[in-house]
N, C-alpha and C positions, 0 to 999 in steps of 0.2 A: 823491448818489443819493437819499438819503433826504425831500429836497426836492421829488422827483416827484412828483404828485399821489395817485397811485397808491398808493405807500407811506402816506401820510397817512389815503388811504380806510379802509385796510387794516387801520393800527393805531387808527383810529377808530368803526372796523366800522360805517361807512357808506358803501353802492356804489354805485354808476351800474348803471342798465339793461344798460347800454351803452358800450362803449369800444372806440374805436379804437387798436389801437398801432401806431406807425411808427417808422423812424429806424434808421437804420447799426448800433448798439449793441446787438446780438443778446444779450449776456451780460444785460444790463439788464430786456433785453423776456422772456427766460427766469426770472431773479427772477422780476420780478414774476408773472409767471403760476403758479410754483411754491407763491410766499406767497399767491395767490388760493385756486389747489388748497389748500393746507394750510386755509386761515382757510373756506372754505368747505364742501370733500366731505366727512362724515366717514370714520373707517376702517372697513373692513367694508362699507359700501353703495355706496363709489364708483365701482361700472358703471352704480347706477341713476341717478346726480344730477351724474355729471360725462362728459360727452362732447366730446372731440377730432375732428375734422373735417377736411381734408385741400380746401383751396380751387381746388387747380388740379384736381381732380375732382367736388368737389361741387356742387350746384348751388344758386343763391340759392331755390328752392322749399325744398329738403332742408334748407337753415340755421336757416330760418321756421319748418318742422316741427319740425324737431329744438326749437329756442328753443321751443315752445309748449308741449314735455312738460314735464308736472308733474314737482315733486320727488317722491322716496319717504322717508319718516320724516324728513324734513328742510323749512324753511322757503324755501331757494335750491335752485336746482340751476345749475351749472359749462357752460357751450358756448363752446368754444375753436375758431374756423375760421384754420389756419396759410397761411400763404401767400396768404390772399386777392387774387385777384387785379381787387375791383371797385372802385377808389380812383385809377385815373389813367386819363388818357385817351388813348384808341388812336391812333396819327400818320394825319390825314387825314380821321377820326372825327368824328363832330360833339359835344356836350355827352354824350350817352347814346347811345350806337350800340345798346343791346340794352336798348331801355324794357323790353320786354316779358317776357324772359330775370328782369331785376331786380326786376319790379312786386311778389313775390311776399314780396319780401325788404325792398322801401319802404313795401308796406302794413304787416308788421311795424314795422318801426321807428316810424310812424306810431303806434303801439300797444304797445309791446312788452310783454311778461308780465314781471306783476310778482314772480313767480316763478324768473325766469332771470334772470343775469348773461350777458351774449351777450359774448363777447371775439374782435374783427376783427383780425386779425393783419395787417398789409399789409407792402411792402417799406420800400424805404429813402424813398422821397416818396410822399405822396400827392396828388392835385389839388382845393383848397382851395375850388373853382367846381360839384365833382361833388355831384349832389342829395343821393348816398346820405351823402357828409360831411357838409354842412349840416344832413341830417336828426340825425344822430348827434351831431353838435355843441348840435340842439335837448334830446335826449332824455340827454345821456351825457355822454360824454368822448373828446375827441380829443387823442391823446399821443405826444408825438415823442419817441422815446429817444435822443440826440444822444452824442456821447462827452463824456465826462468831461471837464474840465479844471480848472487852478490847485487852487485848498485841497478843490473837491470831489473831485477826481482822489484829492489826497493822503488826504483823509477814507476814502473807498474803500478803501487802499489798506491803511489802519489797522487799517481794520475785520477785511479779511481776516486781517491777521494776529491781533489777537486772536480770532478765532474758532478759530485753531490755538492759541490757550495761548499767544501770542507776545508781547514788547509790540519796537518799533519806533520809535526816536525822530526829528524830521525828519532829517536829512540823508541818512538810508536812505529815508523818503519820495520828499524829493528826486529823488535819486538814481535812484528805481525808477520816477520819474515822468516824467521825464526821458530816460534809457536805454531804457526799456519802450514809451514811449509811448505815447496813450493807447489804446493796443486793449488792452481788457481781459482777452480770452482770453491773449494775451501773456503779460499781468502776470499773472492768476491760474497759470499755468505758473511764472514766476518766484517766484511770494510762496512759493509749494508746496515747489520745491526750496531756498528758503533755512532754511523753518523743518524739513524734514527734515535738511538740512546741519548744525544747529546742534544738532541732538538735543535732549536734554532741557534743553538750557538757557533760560532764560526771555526772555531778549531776542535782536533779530538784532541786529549792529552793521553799519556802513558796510562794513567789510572780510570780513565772511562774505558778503556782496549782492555787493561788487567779484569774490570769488575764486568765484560760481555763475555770475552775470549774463557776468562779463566786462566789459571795454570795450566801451562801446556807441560808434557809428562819431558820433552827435551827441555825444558826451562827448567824441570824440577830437578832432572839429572844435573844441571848445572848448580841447583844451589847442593845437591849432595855432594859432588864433587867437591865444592867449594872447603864443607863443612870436614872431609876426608884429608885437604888438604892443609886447613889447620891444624890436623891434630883432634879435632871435636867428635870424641866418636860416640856420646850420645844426639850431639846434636845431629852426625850423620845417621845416627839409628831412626831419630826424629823422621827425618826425611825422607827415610824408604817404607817406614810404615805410614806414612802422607800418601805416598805413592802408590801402594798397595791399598790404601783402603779408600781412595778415591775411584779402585776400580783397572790401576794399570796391572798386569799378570808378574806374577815376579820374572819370570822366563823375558820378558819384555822390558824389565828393569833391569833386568842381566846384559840383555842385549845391548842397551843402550848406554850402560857403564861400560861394558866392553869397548863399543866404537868410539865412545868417549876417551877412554886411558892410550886406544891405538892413536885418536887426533892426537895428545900432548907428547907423545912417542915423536910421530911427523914432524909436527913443530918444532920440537929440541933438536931436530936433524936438520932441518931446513933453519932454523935462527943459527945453529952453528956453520952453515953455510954463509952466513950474510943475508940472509933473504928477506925484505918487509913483511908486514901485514900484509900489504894488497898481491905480491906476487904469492906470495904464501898460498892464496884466497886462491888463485887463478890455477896456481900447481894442483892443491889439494880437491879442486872445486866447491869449496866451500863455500858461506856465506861471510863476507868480512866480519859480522859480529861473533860470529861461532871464532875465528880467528884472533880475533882481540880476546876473548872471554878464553880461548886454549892459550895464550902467551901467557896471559895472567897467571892461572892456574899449573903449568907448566912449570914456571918457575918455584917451585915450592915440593917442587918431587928431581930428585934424583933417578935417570935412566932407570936405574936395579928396580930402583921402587916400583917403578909403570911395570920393568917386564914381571915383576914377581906379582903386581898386583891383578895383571892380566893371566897369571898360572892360579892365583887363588880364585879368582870367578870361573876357569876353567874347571878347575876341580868341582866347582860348587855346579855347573852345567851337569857333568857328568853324576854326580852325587844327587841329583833332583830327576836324571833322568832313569837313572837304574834304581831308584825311589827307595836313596837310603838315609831319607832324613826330610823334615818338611820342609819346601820350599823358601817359607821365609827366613826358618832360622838359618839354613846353610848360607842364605846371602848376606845375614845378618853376620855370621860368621867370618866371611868373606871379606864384609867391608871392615870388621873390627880390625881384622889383621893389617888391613891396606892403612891404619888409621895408627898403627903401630910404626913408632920409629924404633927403624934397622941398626 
């Protein structure tokens, strides 16, 4: 997280005019604007030097204006427009469907006051061909908040907890990185309830995170996987009716074996490459744990076995969805086979 640009400006206390933010990671793009407000409004005058704006109502003339008031007793002043919605382009549209609407808003940027911090809030994409980006891209910063992943996922996840008095060592990272995955609202929910679980004590361990968190249903796919790979095919029977009757859909356990047998596929290509764990991680985008946990189990199947095992849950797809047999037995069916040495 703290590799965003953003963050750098912040604690370097040097800004952009101008910044776009975009990307899926709302928790992210909320940061940062909070650390903007803190490092810029002071307390006490922040009606006069910091203004929020609402973009599916306001209009690009209103942004201009707003962006042109001076500060009061202050060198910046804070203009934050959420939801902006002038960053993509409309189906059918040509490059700018509304020059004219916008012109009010590109002469600003063309200029912008060196007295404001303007902040564009956009959705999850924006389109990288639109004037008003390019211009912003001249004058500012364009930033995509992306989710988390591998050690920066886990660094986040650190942090939170010291910020509660907590300290956290990896396998509870891991762990929370993994099961949680990476929506961070998620996690921040999770990181919350374990260090109130633990009370005043100074660390969480792995087994306070298992008994908040629970089993996560990618954690449980790992121990069937596991149980498939040796051979155990009651104990993987064990584990899929765990699965299902803790409430995950079999269709969803399908899925999840599927993406699973395709990561140990990946791996056995990429470890006969030569490749680590960590570039492995970086190729596949994975999380390094999911990585170490695919080497492991990986070695214990033969290529044949993955692709055959990946035709047998196909079948078992097809055969639940033309509803010629129940659900759990075809999967049941499914994993027996995969549990069957060739």
């Amino acid at each position: 997280m703290e590799q965003l640009p953003i963050f750098h400006d912040i604690k370097r206390g040097v800004l952009s005019l101008v910044y776009l933010f975009y990307g899926p990671e709302t928790l992210l793009i909320k940061e940062a604007l909070e650390k903007l407000t803190h490092f810029l409004v002071a307390e006490g005058i922040g009606d006069f030097n910091y203004e929020k704006l609402d973009g599916a109502v306001v209009s690009p003339a209103q942004v201009a204006a707003s962006a042109n008031v001076l500060p009061v007793f202050a060198e910046k002043r804070l203009v934050v427009v959420t939801g902006a919605p002038w960053f993509t382009t409309a189906k059918g549209g040509g490059e700018e469907s509304k020059d004219q609407e916008l012109d009010p808003l590109l002469t600003y940027l063309d200029n912008p006051s060196p007295s404001t911090c303007l902040v564009l809030v956009a959705g999850e994409k924006v389109d990288a061909k639109r004037k008003m980006v390019k211009l912003i891209k001249k004058v500012g910063q364009v930033m995509e908040f992306a989710p988390l992943k591998g050690q920066e996922l886990n660094r986040w996840i650190e942090k939170r907890f010291q910020e509660k008095g907590k300290k956290a060592l990896k396998p509870v990272l891991d762990y929370l990185a993994v099961a949680g995955g990476n929506n961070l609202s998620t996690l921040e929910h999770e990181i919350e309830k374990a260090a109130l679980f633990v009370g005043p004590a100074g660390e969480v361990t792995l087994r306070d995170v298992m008994q908040t968190l629970g089993q996560s249903s990618t954690l449980s796919v790992f121990n069937l996987i596991d149980a498939m790979s040796r051979r155990e095919a009651s104990s993987a029977v064990f584990q899929l009716r765990e699965l299902v009757r803790t409430g995950e859909p079999e269709m969803k356990v399908l899925s999840l074996l599927a993406r699973q047998i395709r990561i140990l596929l990946q791996i056995q290509v990429l470890s006969r490459k030569g490749l680590g764990e960590a570039r492995m991680a970086d190729e596949l985008g994975l999380h390094p744990y999911v990585v170490k946990k695919g080497m492991q189990q990986s070695q214990n199947f033969y290529p044949d076995e993955l692709v055959k095992g990946l035709a047998h849950l196909l079948d078992a797809d097809v055969a639940i969805k033309t509803g010629k047999g129940e659900p759990l037995a075809l999967l049941e069916t499914a994993i027996l086979k995969m549990c069957a040495k060739y």
